[in-house]
C-alpha positions in Angstrom: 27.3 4.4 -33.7 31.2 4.2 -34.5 31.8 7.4 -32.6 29.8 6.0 -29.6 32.3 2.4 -30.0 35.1 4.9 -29.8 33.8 7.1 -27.0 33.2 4.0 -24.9 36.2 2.1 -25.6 38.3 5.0 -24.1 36.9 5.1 -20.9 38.6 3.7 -18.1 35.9 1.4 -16.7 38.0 -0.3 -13.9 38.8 3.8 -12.6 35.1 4.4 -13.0 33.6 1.4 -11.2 36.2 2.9 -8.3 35.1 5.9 -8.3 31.8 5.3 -8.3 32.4 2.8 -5.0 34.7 5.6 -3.4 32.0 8.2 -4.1 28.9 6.3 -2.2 31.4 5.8 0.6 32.3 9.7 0.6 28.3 10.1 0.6 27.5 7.8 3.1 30.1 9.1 5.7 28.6 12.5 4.8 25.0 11.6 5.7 26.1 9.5 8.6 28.5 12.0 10.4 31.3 9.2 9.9 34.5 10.3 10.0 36.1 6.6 8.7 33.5 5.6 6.1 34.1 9.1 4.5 38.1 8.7 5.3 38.4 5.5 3.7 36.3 6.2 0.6 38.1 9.6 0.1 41.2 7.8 0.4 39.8 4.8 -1.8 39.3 7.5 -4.3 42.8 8.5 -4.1 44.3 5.2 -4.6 42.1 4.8 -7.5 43.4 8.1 -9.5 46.9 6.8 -8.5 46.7 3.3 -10.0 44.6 4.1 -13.3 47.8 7.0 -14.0 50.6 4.2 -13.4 48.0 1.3 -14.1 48.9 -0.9 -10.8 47.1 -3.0 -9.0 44.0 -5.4 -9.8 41.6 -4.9 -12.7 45.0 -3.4 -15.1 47.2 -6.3 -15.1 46.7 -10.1 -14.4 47.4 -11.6 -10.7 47.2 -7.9 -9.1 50.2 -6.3 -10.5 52.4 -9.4 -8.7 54.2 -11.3 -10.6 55.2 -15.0 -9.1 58.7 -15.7 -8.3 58.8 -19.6 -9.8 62.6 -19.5 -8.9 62.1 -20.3 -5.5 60.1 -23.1 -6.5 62.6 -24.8 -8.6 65.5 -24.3 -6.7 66.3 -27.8 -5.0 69.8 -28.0 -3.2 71.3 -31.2 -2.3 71.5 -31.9 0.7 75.2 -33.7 1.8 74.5 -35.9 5.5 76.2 -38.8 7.1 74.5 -41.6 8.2 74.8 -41.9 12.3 74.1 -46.1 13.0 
């Protein structure tokens, strides 16, 4: 049971789950003479070994691999104006 923990705790589920979508694509455009459903899910497979080696995008950090700029936010700059009566 401990080696099975172990096994399972190594694999890379978000690269799997990918793969696994990329793969039905691949088939799909296969069986259906499709040129851009097999494209795209040979190309979504790509991306997928890509991302899992630098771990980038969604599923391997929090908010997408983006992190939010709050300096923009706080940055308020007075404003100097003359008042026209």
């Amino acid at each position: 049971m401990y080696i099975m923990r172990k096994l399972l705790g190594k694999i890379d589920w978000v690269l799997m789950f990918r793969l696994m979508m990329s793969g039905a694509m691949v088939i799909v455009g296969i069986q259906t003479k499709d040129m851009v459903a097999g494209g795209f899910g040979a190309l979504f497979a790509l991306f997928s070994l890509v991302s899992a080696k630098y771990k980038v995008g969604c599923g391997y950090q929090s908010g997408c691999g983006v992190t939010p700029r709050y300096r923009s936010i706080q940055k308020t700059e007075e404003v100097e104006f003359t008042e026209i009566k």
